[in-house]
GUDRENVEX-817925 format. One record per residue: residue in three letters; z, y, x of N, C-alpha, C, O, CB in turn. Coordinates in steps of 0.001 Angstrom, whole numbers, padded with zeros to 6 digits, always signed. Glycine has a CB too. Example, Ala and Ser with C-alpha at 12.3 -4.5 7.8 and 13.67 -1.06 7.14 Angstrom:
REM GUDRENVEX-817925
ALA+007800-005690+013190+007800-004500+012300+007800-003300+013200+008465-003319+014236+009046-004473+011308/SER+007080-002250+012850+007140-001060+013670+007870+000030+012900+008039+001138+013409+005725-000598+014084/
REM end
This chain:
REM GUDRENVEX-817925
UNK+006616-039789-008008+005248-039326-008098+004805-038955-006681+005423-038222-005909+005111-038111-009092/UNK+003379-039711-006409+003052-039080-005112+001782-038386-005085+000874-038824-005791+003039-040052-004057/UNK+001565-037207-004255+000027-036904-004265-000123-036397-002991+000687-036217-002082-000538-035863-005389/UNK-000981-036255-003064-001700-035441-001839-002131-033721-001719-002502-033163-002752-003046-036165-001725/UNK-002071-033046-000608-002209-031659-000430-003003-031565+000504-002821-032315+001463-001112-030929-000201/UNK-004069-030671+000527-004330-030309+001927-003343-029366+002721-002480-028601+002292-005613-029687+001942/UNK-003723-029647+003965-002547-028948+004770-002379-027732+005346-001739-027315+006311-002305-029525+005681/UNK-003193-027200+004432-003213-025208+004392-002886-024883+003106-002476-023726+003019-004888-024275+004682/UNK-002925-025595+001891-001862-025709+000902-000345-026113+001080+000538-025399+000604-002322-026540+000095/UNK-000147-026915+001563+001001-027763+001649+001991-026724+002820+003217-026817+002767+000488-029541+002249/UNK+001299-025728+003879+001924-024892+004044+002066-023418+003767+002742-022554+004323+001927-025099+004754/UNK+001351-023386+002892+001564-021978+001839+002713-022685+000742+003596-021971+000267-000271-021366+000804/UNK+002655-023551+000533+003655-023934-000479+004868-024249+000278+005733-024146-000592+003211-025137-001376/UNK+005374-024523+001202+006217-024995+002066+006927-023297+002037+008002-022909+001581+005465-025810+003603/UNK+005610-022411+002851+006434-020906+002777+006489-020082+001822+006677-018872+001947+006070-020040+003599/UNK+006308-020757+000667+006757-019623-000320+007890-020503-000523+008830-019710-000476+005759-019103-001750/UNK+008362-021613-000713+009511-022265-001244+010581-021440-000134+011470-020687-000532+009419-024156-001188/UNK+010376-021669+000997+011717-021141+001696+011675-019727+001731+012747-019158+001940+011936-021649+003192/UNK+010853-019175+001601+010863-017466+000928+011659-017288-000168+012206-016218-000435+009417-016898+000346/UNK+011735-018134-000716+012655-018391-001932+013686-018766-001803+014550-018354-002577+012335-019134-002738/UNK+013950-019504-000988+015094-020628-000649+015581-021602-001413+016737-021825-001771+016174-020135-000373/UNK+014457-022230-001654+013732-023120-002906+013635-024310-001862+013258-024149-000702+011965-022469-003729/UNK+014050-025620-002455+013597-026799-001648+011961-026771-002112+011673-026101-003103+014528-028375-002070/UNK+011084-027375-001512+009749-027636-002537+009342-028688-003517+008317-028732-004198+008731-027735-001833/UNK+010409-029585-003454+010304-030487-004732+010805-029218-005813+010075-029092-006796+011488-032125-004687/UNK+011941-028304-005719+012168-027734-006858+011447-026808-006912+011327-026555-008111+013283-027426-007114/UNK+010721-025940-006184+009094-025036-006970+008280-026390-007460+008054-026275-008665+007731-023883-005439/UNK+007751-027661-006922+006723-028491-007174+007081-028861-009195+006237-028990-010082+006868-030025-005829/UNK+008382-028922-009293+009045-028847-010449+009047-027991-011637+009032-028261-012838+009946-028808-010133/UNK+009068-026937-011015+009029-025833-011613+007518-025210-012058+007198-024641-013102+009755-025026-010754/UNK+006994-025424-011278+005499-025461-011441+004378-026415-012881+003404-026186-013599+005195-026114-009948/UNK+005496-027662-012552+004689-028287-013474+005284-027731-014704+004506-027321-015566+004654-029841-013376/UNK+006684-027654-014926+007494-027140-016354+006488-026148-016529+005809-026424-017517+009272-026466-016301/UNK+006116-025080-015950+005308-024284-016668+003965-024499-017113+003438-023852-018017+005279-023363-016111/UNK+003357-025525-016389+002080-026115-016439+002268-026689-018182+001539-026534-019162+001836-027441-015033/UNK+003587-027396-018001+003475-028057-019358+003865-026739-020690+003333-026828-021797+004757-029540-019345/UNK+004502-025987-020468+004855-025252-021340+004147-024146-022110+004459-023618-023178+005670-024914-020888/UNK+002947-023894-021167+001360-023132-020928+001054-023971-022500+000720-023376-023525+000044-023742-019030/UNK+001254-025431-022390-000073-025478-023969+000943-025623-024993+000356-025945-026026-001480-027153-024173/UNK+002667-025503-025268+003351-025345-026217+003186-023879-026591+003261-023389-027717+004604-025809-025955/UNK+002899-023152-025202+003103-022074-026086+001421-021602-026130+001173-020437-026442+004344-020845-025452/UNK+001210-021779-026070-000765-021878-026734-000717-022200-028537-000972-021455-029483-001934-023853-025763/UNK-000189-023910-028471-000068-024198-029829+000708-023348-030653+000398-023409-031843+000393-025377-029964/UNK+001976-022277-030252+002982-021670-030876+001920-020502-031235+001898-019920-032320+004426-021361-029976/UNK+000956-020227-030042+000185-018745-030827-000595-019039-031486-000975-018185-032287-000534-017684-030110/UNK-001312-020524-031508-001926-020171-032132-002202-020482-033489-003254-020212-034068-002517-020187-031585/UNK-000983-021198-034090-000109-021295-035360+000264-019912-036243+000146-019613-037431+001260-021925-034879/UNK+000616-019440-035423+001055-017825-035728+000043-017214-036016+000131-016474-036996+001690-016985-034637/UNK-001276-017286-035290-001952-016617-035418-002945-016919-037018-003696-016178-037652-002446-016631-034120/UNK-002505-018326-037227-003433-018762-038380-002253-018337-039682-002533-018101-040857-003982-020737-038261/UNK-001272-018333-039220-000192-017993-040438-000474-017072-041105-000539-016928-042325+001094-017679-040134/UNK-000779-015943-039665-000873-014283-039829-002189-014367-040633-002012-014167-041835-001000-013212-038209/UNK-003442-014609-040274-004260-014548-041244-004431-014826-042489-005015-014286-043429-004834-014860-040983/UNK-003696-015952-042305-003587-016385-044149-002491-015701-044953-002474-015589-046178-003181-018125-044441/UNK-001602-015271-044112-000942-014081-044909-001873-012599-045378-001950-011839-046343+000300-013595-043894/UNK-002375-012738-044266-003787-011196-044188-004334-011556-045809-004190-010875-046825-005732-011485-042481/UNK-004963-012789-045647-005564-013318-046753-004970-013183-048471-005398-012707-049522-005609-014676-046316/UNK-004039-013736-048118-002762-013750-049225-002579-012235-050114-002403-012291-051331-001150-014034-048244/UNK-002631-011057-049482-002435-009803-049509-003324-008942-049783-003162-007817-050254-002030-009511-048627/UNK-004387-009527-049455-005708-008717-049989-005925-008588-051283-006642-007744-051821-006912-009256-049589/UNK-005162-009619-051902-005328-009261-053425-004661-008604-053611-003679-008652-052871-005238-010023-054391/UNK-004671-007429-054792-003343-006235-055016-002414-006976-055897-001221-006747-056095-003801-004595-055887/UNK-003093-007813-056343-001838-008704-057901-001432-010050-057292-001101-011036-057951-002883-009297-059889/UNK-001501-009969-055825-000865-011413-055392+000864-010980-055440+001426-009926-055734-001508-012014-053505/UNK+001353-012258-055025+002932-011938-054714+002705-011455-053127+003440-010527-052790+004160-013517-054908/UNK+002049-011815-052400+002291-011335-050955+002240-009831-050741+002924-009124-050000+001249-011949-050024/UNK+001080-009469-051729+000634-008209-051911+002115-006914-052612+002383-005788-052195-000797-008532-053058/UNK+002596-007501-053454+004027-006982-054064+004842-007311-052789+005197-006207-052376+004667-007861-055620/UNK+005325-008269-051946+006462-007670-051001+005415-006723-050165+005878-005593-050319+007444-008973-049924/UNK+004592-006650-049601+004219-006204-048749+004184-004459-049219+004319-003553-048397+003037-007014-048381/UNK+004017-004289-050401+004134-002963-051670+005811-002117-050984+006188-001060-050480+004451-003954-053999/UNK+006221-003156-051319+007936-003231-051718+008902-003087-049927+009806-002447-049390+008342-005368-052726/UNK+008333-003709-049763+008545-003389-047831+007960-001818-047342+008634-000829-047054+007304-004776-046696/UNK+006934-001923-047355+006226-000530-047352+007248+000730-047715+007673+001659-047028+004973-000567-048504/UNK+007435+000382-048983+008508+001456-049835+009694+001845-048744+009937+002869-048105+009351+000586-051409/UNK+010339+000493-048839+011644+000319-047671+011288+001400-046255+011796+002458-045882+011697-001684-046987/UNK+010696+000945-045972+010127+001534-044731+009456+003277-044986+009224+003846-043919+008820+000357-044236/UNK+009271+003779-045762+008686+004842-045911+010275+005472-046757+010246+006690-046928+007024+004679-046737/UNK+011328+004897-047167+012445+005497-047478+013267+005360-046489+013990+006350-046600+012956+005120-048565/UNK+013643+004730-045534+014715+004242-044581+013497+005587-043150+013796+006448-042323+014830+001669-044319/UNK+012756+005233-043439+011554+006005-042226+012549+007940-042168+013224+008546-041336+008992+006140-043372/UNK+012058+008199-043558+012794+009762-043755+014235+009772-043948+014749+010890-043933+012258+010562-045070/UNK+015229+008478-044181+016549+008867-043067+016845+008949-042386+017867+009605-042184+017240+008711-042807/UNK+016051+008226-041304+015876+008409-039718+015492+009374-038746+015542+009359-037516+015197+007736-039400/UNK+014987+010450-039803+014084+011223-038696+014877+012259-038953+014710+013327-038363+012357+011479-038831/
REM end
């Protein structure tokens, strides 16, 4: 892969790599891994985040099943809570 830098980039990147003691192909590397990993973990939140709501959802009813563990957990937690303290 080739690209181009300007050359007041190309030596800010030059001195942070050996500040590091980093060749700069391996920050240039490292850089992109995170570049790419930025929208896995985007998609990971924001999966979670639709899970979580539809669980929200799920629970709002008092006679759902989500609504009974969430009852039943509660319990757990409010009995295990006053052995702890």
């Amino acid at each position: 892969m080739t690209f181009r830098l300007d050359p007041q980039l190309k030596a800010a990147l030059t001195e942070k790599a050996h500040a590091e003691s980093k060749p700069v192909g391996e920050v240039v590397r490292e850089l992109i891994r995170e570049f790419v990993e930025q929208e896995h973990r985007r998609k990971f939140s924001a999966e979670a985040q639709r899970q979580s709501s539809e669980c929200a959802q799920r629970t709002a009813d008092p006679n759902s099943d989500g609504a009974a563990v969430m009852r039943e957990i509660e319990g757990d937690l409010q009995y295990f809570g006053a052995e702890w303290k």
